[in-house]
N, C-alpha and C positions, 0 to 999 in steps of 0.2 A: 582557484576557480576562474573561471575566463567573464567577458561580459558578452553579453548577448543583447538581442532588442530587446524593448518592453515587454513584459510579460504581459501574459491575458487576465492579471488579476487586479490590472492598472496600476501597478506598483514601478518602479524606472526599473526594474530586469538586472542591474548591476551586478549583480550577485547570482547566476543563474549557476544551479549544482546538478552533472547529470547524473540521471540513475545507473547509471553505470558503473560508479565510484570511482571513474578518470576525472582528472583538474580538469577536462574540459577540451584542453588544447588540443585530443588527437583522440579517435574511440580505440575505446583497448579492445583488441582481439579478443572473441569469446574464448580461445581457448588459452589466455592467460600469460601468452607472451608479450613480450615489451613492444611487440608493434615492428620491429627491425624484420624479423622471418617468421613467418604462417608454422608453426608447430604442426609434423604430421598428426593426425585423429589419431595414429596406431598407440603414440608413444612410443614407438623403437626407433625415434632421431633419425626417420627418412629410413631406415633400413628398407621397408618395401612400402606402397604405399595403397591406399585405400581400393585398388582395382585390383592390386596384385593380391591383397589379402583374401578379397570377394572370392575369384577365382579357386582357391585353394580348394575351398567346401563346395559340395552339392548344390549348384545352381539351382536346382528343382525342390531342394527342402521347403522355403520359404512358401514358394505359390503352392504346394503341397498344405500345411497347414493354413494357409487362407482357404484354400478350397474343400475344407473339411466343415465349414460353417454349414448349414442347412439352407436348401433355398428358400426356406421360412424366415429366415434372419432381416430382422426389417432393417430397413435401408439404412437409416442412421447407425446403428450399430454395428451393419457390417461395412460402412464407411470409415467407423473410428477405428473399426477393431481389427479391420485390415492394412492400416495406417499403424497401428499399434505395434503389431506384430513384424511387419516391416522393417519397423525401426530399432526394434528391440532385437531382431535378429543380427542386424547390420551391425548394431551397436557391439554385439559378443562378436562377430566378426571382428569387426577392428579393432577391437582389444585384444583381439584371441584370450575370451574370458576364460582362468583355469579353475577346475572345479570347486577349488577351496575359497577361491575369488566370490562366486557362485553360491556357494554355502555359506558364506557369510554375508550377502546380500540378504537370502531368507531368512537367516535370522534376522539381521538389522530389520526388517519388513512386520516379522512377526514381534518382536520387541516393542515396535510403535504402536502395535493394537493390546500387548500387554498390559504398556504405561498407560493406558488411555482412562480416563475418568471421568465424572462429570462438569469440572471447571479444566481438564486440561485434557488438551487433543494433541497428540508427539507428531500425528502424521499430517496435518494441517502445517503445525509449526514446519516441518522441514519443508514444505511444499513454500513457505515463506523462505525459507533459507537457503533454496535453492533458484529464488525468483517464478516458480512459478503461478503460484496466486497474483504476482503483481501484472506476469503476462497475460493473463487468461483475466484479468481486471483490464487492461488494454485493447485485448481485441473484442471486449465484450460493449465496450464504450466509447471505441473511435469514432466521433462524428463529426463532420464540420459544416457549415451553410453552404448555401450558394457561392455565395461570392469568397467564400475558402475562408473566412472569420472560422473559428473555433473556440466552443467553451473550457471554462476552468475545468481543470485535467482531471479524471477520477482518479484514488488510489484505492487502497486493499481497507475491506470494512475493520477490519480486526475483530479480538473476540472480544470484546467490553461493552459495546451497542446494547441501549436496552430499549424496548418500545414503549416500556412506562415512564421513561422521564417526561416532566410535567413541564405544561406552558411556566412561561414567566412574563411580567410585563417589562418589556422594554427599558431600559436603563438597571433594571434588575442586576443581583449577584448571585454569580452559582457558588458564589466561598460562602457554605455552610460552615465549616471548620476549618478556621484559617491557621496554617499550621507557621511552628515559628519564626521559616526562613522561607514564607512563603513573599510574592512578590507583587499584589492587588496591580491587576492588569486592567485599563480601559479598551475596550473592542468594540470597531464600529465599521461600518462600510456599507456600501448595499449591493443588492442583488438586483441585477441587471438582466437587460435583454441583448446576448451577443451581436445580431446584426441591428438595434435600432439604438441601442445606447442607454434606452430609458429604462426607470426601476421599476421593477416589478410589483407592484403591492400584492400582499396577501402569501408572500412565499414563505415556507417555513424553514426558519436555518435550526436546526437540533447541533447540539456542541456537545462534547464530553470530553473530559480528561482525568490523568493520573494526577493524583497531588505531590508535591517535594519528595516524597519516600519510594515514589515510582510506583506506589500503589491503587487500583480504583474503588469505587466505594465499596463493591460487591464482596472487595477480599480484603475488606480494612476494618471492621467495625470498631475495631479498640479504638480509632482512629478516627473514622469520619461514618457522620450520618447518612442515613440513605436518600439517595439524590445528588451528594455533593458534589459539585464540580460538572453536574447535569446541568442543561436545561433547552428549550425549545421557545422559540419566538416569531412572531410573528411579526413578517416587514409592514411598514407605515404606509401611506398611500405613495408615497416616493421610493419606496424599496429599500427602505433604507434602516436598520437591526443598530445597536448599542447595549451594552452586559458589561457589568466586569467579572473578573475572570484571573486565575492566574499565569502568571509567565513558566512554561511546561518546564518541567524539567527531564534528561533524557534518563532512561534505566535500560538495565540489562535483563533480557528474557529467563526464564526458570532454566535454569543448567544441570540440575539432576537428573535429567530423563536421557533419553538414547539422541535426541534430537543437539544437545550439546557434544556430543560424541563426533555429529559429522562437522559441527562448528572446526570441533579439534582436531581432526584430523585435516581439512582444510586451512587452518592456520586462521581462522578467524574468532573475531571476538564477536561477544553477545549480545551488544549495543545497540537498542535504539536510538535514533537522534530525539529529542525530546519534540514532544508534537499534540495538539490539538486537533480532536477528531471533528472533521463537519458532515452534516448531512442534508441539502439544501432540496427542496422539495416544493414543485407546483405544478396544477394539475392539467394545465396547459403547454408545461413545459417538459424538456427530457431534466430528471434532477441526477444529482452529484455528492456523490460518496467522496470524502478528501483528507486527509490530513495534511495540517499545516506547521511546518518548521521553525523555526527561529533560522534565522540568515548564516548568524557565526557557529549555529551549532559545530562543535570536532564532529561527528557520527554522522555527517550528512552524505558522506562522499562511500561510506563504508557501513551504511545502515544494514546489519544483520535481516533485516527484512525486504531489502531490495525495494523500496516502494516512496523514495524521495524522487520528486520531479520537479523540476525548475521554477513554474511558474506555479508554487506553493510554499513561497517563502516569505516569511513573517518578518520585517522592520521592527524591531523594536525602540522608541524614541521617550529618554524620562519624562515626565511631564514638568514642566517649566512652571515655578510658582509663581504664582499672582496671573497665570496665563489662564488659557480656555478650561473652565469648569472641570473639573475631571473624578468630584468627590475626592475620596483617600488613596486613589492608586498613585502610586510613583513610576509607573509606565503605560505607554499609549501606543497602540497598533492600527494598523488600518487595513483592511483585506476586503477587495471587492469580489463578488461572484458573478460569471458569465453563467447564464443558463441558455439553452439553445432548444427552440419551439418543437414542440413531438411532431410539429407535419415532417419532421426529418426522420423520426422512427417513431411510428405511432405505436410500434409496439412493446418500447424499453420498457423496464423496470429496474426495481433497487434489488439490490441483492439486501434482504434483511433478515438473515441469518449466521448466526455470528459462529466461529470456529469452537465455543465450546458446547455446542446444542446449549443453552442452559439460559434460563431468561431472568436479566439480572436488573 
């Protein structure tokens, strides 16, 4: 991992991982070569290249099916969906996609609405595994102030969100069931005002996580009670939040469904880095969808979900006996929140719907 400046979550930045799953020192080419030479789009090793393949086909096919839309077709729609189709045509271009190519896309396609249920969604999941939930989570929440400050980063809500977890008060524990190798975490920091520094009272931080088995409460009952590892709190007149909590551990996504198929065939593994879900909310402010990593996590650079960003990276420090009060945890973190005022987009919102429809 390279160092960077401070992060925005007022942590020293040392440790800064991009989402890109490069060490940092150099951005890896999106189309997966080492960075030395641009890999042609065709795949044929430069054989002809992206103009010369265009050419080959019916210049007029493409504007031909855009211009079959209705001039009823409202604007938005026919902006995506001539954008859509553009792309998708270009794309069987430059691959010179072969029929059988073609046919097994459709099925892969119709496969993920097969697998689909109601605690699992296959075509959500590869839209993570392919990064695109985490892009379309970035251009939906780039903001920055005037004077170019920027708040803590948003990531992908995932599907475990529940809107029923309950307040806690303050110094509270979401370890309902503390399992054997679990690791009683202290968690504290406040939530802040990006351009004025000061803490925000009254802001809500909602947290959730998996327990040691990689599982959350909704899919665990042998296991843990309803709520665990939930809870919601309210900042103090300082902005300022304290829970304990445990130290996440990372898991591997469900592999049985068709969504591990294109894992395998890309050569990747199924790996979350292990992570705490936040959800920071004020009514004055724009709020922040997050999860937060542990620093040494291995799966940070290669997160199956595409959705680690630098300045969402978790310190972890044991607690020092005889030192600052900490009750029974044997580890202590600190994570501050930027939030940035809605005169910036008075119109944001949270995404709160989670990938399996199902309210847990």
């Amino acid at each position: 991992m390279t160092t960077t400046n401070a992060a925005a979550n007022g942590t020293n930045g040392n440790h800064a991982t991009p989402a890109n799953g490069t060490n940092g020192n150099h951005a890896a080419p999106a189309n997966g070569t080492n960075g030395n030479h641009a890999a042609p789009a065709n795949g044929n090793h430069g054989v002809h290249n992206h103009e010369e393949t265009k050419s080959k086909f019916d210049p007029n096919f493409t504007q031909h099916v855009i211009e079959l839309m209705s001039p009823d077709t409202k604007p938005r729609h026919r902006e995506i969906l001539t954008s859509l189709i553009r792309h998708m045509h270009d794309f069987c271009r430059e691959v010179e996609l072969k029929q059988d190519e073609w046919i097994l896309g459709v099925n892969y396609i119709n496969s993920l609405g097969q697998a689909y249920q109601k605690n699992r969604n296959e075509t959500w999941r590869v839209c993570d595994i392919l990064g695109i939930e985490s892009l379309v989570d970035e251009i939906n929440h780039k903001v920055e102030a005037a004077d170019g400050k920027v708040p803590t980063s948003s990531s992908i809500l995932g599907p475990f969100w529940s809107p029923d977890t309950p307040f806690r008060a303050l110094g509270a524990s979401v370890v309902q069931d503390m399992p054997s190798d679990g690791q009683l975490t202290y968690f504290h920091g406040v939530v802040r005002d990006v351009e004025t520094g000061r803490g925000i009272p009254n802001a809500v931080f909602d947290m959730w996580q998996a327990s040691t088995n990689g599982k959350y409460d909704a899919h665990d009952p042998e296991n843990q009670s309803r709520h665990n590892l939930r809870g919601k709190f309210r900042t103090n007149e300082h902005g300022a939040f304290w829970f304990y909590c445990l130290k996440p551990t990372e898991y591997a996504i469900d592999t049985s469904g068709p969504s591990a198929e294109l894992l395998s065939i890309m050569g990747r593994h199924p790996y979350r880095p292990a992570h705490i879900h936040i959800m920071v909310t004020h009514d004055e402010y724009i709020g922040v969808t997050a999860q937060l990593y542990p620093e040494d996590d291995p799966y940070l650079e290669t997160d199956t979900a595409c959705a680690v960003k630098e300045d969402l990276l978790l310190h972890f420090e044991p607690v020092v006996p005889g030192g600052a009060e900490r009750g029974d945890a044997v580890l202590d973190v600190e994570y501050n929140v930027n939030l940035l005022s809605k005169k910036y987009k008075p119109d944001s919102g949270m995404l709160m719907q989670n990938a399996n429809q199902d309210k847990f």
